[in-house]
FIROKE-526972 format. One record per residue (C-alpha): x, y, z; residue in three letters. Coordinates in steps of 0.2 Angstrom, whole numbers, plus 5000, padded with zeros to 4 digits. Layout:
# FIROKE-526972
XYZALA;...
//
This chain:
# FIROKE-526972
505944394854UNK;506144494870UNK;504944554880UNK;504444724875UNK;503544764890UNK;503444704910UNK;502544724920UNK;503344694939UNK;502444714954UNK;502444874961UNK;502144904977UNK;500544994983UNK;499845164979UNK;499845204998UNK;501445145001UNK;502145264990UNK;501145404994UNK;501745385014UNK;503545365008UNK;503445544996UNK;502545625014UNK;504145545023UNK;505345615010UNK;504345765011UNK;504445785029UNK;506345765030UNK;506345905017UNK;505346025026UNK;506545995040UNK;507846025032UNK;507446195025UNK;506746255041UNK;508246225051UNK;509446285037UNK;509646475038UNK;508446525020UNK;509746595011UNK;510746435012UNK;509346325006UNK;508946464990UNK;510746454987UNK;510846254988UNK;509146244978UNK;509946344966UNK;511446264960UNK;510446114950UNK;510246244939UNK;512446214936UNK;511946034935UNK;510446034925UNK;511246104911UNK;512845974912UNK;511445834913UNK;510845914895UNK;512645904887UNK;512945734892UNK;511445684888UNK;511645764867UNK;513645694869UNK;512845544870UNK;513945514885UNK;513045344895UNK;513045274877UNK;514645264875UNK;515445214893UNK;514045074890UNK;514544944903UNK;516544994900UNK;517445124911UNK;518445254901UNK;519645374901UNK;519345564901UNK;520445554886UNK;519445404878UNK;517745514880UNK;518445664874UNK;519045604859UNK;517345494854UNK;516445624860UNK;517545794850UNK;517545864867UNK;518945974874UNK;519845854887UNK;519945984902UNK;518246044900UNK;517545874897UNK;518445824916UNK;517745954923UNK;515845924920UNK;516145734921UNK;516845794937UNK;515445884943UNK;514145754938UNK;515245614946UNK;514945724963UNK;513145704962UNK;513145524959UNK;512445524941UNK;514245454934UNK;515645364944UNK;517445424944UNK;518345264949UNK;520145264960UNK;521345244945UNK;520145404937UNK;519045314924UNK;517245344923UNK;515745224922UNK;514045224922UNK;512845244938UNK;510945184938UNK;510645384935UNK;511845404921UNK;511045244914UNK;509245334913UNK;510345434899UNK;510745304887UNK;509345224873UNK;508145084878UNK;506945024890UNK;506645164906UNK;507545284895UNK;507445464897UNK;508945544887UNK;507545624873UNK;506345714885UNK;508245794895UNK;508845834877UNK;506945944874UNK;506545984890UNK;508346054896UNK;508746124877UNK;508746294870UNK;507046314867UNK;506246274883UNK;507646374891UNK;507446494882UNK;505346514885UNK;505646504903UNK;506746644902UNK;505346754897UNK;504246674911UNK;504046824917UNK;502846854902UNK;501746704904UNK;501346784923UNK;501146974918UNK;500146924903UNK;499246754906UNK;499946724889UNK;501046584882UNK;502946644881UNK;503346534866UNK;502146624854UNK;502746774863UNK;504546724857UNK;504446644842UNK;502646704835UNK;501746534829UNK;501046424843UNK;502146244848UNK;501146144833UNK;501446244820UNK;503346274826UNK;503546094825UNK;502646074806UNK;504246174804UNK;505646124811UNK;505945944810UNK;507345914819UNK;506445994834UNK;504745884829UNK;505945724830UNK;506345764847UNK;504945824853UNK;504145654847UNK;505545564855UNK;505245664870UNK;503345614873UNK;503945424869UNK;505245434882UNK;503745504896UNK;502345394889UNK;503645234895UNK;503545304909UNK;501845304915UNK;501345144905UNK;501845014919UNK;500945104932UNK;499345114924UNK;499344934917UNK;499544894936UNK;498245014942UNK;496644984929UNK;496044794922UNK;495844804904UNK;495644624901UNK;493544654901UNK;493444784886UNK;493344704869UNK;493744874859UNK;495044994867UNK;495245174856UNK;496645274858UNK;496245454856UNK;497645564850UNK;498745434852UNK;500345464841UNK;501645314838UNK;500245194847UNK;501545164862UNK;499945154876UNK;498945044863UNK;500244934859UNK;500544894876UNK;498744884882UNK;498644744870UNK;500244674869UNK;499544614888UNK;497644574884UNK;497744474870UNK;495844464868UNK;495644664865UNK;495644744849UNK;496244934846UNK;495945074838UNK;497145224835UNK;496545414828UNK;497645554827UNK;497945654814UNK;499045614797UNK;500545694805UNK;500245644823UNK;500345454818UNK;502045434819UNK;502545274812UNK;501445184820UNK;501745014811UNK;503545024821UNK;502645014837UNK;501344874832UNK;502844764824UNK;503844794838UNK;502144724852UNK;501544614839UNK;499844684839UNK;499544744821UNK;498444654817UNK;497444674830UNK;497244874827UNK;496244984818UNK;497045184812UNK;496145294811UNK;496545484803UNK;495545624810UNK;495445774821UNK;494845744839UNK;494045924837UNK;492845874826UNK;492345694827UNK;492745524835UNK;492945334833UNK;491245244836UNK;491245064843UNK;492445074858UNK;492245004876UNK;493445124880UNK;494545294878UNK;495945334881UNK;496445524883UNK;498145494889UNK;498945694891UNK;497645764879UNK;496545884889UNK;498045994899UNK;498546034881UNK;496946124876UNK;495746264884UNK;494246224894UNK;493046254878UNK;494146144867UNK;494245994881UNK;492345994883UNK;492345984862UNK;493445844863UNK;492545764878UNK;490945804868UNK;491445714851UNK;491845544860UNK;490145564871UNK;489145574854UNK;489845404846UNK;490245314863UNK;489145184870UNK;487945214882UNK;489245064895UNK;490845144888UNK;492045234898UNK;493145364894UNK;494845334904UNK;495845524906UNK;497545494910UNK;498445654918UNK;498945744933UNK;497845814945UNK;498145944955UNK;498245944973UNK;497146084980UNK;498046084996UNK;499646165001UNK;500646024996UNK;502245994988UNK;501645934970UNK;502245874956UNK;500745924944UNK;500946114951UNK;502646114943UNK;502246054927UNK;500846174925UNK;502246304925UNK;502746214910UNK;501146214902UNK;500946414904UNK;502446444895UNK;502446324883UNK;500446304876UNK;499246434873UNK;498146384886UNK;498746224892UNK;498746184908UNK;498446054925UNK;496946054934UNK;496146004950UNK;494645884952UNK;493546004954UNK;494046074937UNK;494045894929UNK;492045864936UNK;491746034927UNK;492445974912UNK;491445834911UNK;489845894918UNK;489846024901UNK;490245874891UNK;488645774897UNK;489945654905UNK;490045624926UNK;491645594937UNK;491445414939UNK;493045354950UNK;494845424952UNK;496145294950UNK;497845354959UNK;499445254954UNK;501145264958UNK;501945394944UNK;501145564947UNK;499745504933UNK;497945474938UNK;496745384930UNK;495045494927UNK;493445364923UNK;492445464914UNK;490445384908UNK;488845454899UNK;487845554916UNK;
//
């Protein structure tokens, strides 16, 4: 059986963070010495190629070059695409290095175009949700979310995200998809960055499909795991544990985080749990697992945080998402974290940085 997980050795959080301030710098030059309406224009245009990354992405077009060049002609026909139009977004794509357009005019995959295609570092489902109609069509009423402080998807389609999704399944299949396709994403970063070999009993609140757990496990053989989500949040789960090997080595558990939580644990995991809620429901969440958790357990918050300086950030992006897409969702800074926690009986214990944009929060009783 292959591997489903490895773990390389990445290089060192500080590394990375000089190389992203290098990066950062040569940016900043470059918009400086640019005249500003050239750098707003040039800024601009990835919305052109944003939305041909999308289409490529739902044609399913990495999948099917797989490792073999083809012809507009081939693609167009495996794809039902109209033969001009398909040359002139492969074109455009080509140009920015996310396909290859090879001398005698065939195309191939790139290491970019690859990130479109199913399996390990995927991240076809999350472009197919993140650049579809829906979310396109929220941030079109952004403008909402900031004269309101309310969140433009109710606004739009007048039921929160949850209960849209209980809904729509096709949508809730992607969205699932979506999550699974980040969660890969930030699973080898924080296996590097925090030991788990040391904890007996590892609970995974919230946890869905059991992608975190699974792997946690899959690389401490002498952990155990428990998984509580709701009915409809576990997703399969059996698939994920079957795939690690680790079924029977895990415990499901069916309930709602708002109202109780797992006893027995060493640890718990809220891996993009809190940004979803309000600050009164994080402290209940945080609240239910400080009841039932050991007086030695930790709890291990696995999100962004927000940098409180002037900085280019990655988390201050996404918290634009969050205002649109949850009612009152949203990143926060440390500061806001040790507030969290301190209404929650817990205390900021130690802030774990890795190399993805994801931070590990250790949380313990105060």
């Amino acid at each position: 059986m292959a591997d489903p997980i490895v773990i390389r050795k990445l290089p060192p959080v500080w590394f990375i963070r000089a190389l992203n301030s290098f990066r950062s710098g040569l940016l900043n030059l470059h918009r400086t010495t640019f005249p500003p309406n050239v750098v707003m224009y040039e800024r601009f245009t990835s919305f052109w190629v944003l939305a041909a990354i999308r289409v490529a992405s739902e044609l399913d077009i990495a999948g099917i070059l797989g490792k073999q060049p083809l012809s507009i002609e081939q693609l167009s026909e495996r794809t039902g695409s109209d033969p001009q139009a398909l040359f002139r977004m492969m074109r455009a794509l080509s140009s920015e290095k996310i396909f290859k357009r090879t001398k005698d005019g065939l195309y191939k995959n790139t290491k970019l175009s690859k990130v479109l295609t199913e399996g390990k570092g995927s991240l076809r489902y999350t472009l197919m949700q993140h650049l579809g109609t829906i979310n396109w069509t929220i941030f079109n009423d952004l403008s909402y979310s900031i004269k309101t402080g309310k969140s433009a998807f109710s606004n739009i389609y007048g039921m929160n995200i949850y209960e849209y999704l209980s809904e729509h399944p096709v949508e809730s299949a992607l969205f699932d998809r979506s999550m699974t396709n980040l969660s890969e994403i930030s699973i080898e970063p924080v296996l590097s960055a925090f030991d788990f070999s040391k904890y007996g009993v590892i609970a995974d609140i919230g946890g869905g499909e059991g992608l975190l757990l699974s792997s946690i496990l899959y690389k401490n053989k002498n952990s155990r795991g428990i998984l509580f989500d709701l009915p409809e949040g576990l997703n399969h789960p059996e698939m994920i544990f079957g795939k690690f090997g680790v079924g029977d080595r895990v415990q499901v558990i069916q309930g709602n985080f708002f109202t109780t939580a797992p006893a027995g644990a060493d640890v718990y995991l809220l891996k993009n749990i809190l940004h979803n809620w309000s600050f009164q429901e994080s402290v209940k969440i945080l609240s239910n697992i400080r009841n039932v958790m050991s007086f030695h357990a930790k709890i291990l918050i696995l999100e962004m945080i927000v940098d409180e300086e002037n900085h280019a950030s990655f988390g201050k992006l996404i918290d634009l998402q969050m205002m649109v897409f949850m009612e009152e969702g949203k990143e926060r800074s440390r500061k806001e974290f040790e507030s969290l926690l301190q209404h929650a009986g817990l205390r900021l214990n130690r802030i774990i940085r890795t190399i993805a944009p994801i931070s590990i929060i250790e949380a313990v009783i105060s």
